[in-house]
C-alpha positions in Angstrom: -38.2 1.8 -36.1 -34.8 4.1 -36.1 -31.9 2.3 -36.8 -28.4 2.3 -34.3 -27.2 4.6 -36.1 -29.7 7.1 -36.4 -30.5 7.0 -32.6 -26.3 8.1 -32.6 -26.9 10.5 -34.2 -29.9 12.1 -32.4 -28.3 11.3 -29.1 -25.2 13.5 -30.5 -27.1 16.3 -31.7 -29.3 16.6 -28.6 -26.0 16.8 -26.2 -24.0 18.9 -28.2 -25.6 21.9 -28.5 -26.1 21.7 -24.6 -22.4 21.5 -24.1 -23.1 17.9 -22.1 -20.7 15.9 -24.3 -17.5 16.9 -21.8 -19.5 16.7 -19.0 -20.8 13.1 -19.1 -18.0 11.6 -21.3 -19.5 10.8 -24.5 -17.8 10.9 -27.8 -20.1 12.5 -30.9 -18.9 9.7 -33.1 -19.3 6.8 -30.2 -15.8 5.8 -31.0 -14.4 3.0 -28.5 -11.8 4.8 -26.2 -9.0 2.6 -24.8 -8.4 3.3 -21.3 -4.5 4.2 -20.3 -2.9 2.3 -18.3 -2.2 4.3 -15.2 1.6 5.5 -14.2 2.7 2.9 -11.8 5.5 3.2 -8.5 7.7 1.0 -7.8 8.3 0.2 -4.5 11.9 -1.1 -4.4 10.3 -4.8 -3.2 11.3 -6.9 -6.1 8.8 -9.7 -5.5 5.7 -7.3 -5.1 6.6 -4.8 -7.7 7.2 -8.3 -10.0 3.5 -9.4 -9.1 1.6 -5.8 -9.5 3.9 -4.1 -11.5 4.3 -1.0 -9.1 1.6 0.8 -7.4 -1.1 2.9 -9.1 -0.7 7.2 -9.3 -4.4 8.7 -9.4 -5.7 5.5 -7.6 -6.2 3.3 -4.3 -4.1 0.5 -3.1 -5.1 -1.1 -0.2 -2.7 -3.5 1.4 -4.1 -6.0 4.2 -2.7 -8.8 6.0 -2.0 -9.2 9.9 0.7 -8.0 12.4 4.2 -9.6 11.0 2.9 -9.8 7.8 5.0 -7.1 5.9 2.5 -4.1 5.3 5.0 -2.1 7.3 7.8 -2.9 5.4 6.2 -2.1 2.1 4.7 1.4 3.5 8.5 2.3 4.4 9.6 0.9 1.0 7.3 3.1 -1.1 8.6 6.1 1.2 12.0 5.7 0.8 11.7 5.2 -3.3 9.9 8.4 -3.9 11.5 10.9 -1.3 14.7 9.5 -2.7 13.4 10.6 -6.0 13.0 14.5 -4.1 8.6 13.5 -4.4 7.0 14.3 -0.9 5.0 11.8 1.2 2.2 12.3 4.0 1.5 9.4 6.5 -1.9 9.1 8.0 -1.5 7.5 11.7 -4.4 6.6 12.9 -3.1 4.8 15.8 0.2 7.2 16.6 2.4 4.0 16.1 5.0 5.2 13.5 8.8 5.1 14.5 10.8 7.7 12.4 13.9 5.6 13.6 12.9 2.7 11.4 11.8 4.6 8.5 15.0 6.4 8.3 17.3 3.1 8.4 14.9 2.0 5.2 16.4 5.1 3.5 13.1 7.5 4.2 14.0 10.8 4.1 12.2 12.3 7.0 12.5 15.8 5.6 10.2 15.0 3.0 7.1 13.0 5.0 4.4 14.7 6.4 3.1 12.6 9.4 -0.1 13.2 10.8 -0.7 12.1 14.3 -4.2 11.1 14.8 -5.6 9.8 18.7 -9.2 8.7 16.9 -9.9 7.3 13.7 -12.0 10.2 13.4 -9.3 12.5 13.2 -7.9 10.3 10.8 -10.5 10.4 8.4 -10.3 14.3 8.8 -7.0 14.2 8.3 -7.0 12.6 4.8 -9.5 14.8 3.9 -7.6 17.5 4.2 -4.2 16.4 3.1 -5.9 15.0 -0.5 -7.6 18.4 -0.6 -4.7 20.1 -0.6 -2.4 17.7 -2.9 1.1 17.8 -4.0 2.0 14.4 -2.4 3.7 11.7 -4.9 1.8 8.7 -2.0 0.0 9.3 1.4 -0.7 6.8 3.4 -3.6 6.0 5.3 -2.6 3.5 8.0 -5.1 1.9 9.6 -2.7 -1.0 10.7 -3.8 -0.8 14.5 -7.0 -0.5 14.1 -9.7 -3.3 14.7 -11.0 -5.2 11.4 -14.2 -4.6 13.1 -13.8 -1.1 13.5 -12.2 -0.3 10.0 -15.3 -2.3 8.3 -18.0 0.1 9.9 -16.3 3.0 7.9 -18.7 4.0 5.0 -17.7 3.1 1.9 -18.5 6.1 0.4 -15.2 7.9 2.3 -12.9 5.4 0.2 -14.8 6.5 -3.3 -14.4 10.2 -2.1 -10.4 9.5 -1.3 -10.0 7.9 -4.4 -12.1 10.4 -6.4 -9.3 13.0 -4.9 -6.2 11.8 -6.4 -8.1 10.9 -9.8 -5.9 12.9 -12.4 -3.5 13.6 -9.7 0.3 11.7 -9.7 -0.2 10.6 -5.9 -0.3 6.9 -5.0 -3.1 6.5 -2.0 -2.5 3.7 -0.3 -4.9 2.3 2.8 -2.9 -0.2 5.2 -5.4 -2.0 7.0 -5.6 -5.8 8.9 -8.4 -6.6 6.4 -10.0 -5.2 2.8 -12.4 -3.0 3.5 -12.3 -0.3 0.8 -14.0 -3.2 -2.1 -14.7 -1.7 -5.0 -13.2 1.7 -4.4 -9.7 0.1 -4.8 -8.2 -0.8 -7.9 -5.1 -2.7 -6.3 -5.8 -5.2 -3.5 -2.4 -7.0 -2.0 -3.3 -9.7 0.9 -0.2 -10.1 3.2 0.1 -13.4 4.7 2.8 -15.1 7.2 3.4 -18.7 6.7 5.9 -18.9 9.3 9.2 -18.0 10.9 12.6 -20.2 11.0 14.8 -20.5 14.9 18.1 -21.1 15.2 19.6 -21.9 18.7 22.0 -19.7 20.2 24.6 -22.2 19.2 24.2 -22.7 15.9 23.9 -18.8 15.7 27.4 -18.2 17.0 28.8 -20.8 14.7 27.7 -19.8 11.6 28.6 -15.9 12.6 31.3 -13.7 11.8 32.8 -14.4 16.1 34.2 -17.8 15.1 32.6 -19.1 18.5 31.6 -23.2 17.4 29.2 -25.1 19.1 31.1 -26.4 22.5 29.4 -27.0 25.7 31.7 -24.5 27.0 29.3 -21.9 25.2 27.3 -21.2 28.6 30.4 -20.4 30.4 31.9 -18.5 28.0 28.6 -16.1 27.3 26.9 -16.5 30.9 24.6 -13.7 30.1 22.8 -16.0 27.2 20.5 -18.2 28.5 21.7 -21.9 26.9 17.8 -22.6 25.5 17.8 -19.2 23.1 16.8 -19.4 19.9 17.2 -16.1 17.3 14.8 -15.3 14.3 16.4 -15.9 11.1 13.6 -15.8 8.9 9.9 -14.7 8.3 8.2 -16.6 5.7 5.7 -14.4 4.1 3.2 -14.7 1.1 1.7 -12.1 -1.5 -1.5 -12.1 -3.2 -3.1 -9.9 -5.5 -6.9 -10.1 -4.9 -7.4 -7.4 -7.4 -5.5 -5.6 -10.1 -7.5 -3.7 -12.8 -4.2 -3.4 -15.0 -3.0 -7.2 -14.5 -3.7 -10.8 -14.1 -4.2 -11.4 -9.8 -1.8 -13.9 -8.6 0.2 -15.1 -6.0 3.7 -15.4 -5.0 6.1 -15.9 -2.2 8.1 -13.3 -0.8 10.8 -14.7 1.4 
């Protein structure tokens, strides 16, 4: 019976005269070969970039959660941090449901995003074809945000290897925006956005803590008719962050305001 070490050996002398060694990846001297960790983004959200450490170049991030949950907020973050950093961006929009307004008050700079406005998810998945064929994007964005879990789960998986497999060796972050995973194994960052809740204020308690000096006074009604007495104002959306997969760190969970 050959030993390991001769069956190396004839393994290596069989491949390498055959010029197979590049092509399937393995070393003459079956040396172990650390992967790199991959060049990360951050996004300029403290508390997610603290619990992923950025999002992955050359790989797929797919962040889920429901409506309210954040995903759009993180989309226009990682926008505005790289087209302030002069990288250019390309937006996906499978649903048509992007506001330029809002992205430009988050400090995107509009000049630099491509935004493709799809009417099918058909055309979407075209779309991203063709705009990770051609390359030279620092992220695009496939936003599937609109889109019916039910519909976004019938997509083969084999398009999210594909997109992935496109930006391996590239310096573009791909990131899929959906309401649940569905990309599994073809991502190697998976965030779950989660709302725990929102805090009201009534309208009186809004105008007393404000800048007007109005205090709470029964007068309030007369001296605003237009505001109805029983209004109540957002002050805060409680949200929550989970990593359900990170190939470069430990999952985890953490609050995010």
């Amino acid at each position: 019976m050959k030993s390991a070490a001769q069956v190396c050996a004839q393994i290596g002398a069989t491949l390498e005269p055959r010029g197979l060694q590049k092509e399937v990846g393995v070393a003459s001297t079956f040396t172990w070969r650390q992967d790199r960790a991959p060049e990360t983004v951050l996004t300029g959200v403290a508390a997610i970039d603290a619990l992923t450490g950025g999002l992955p170049r050359a790989g797929l991030t797919e962040i889920s959660g429901p409506p309210s949950s954040g995903r759009t907020v993180l989309e226009l973050a990682l926008f505005a941090s790289l087209t302030a950093n002069g990288e250019s961006c390309a937006l996906i929009d499978a649903e048509d449901a992007f506001d330029p307004a809002s992205a430009q008050a988050m400090g995107v700079n509009l000049d630099r995003l491509l935004w493709v406005r799809c009417q099918s998810l058909e055309q979407a998945l075209i779309a991203t074809d063709l705009v990770l064929g051609a390359g030279g994007f620092g992220a695009v964005v496939f936003d599937l945000a609109g889109v019916p879990a039910k519909r976004a789960r019938r997509i083969p998986l084999s398009y999210w290897f594909r997109f992935r497999r496109a930006v391996e060796g590239t310096p573009t972050v791909l990131a899929l925006i959906d309401e649940e995973p569905c990309a599994k194994s073809a991502a190697s960052l998976v965030l779950q956005l989660e709302t725990e809740g929102a805090r009201w204020s009534t309208m009186s308690n809004a105008f007393q803590n404000s800048e007007s000096g109005i205090s709470k006074s029964p007068l309030l009604s007369n001296l605003l008719p237009g505001i109805p007495s029983h209004g109540r104002l957002l002050e805060e959306i409680r949200r929550r962050a989970k990593v359900v997969r990170n190939r470069n760190a430990r999952p985890g969970m953490l609050k995010i305001g």
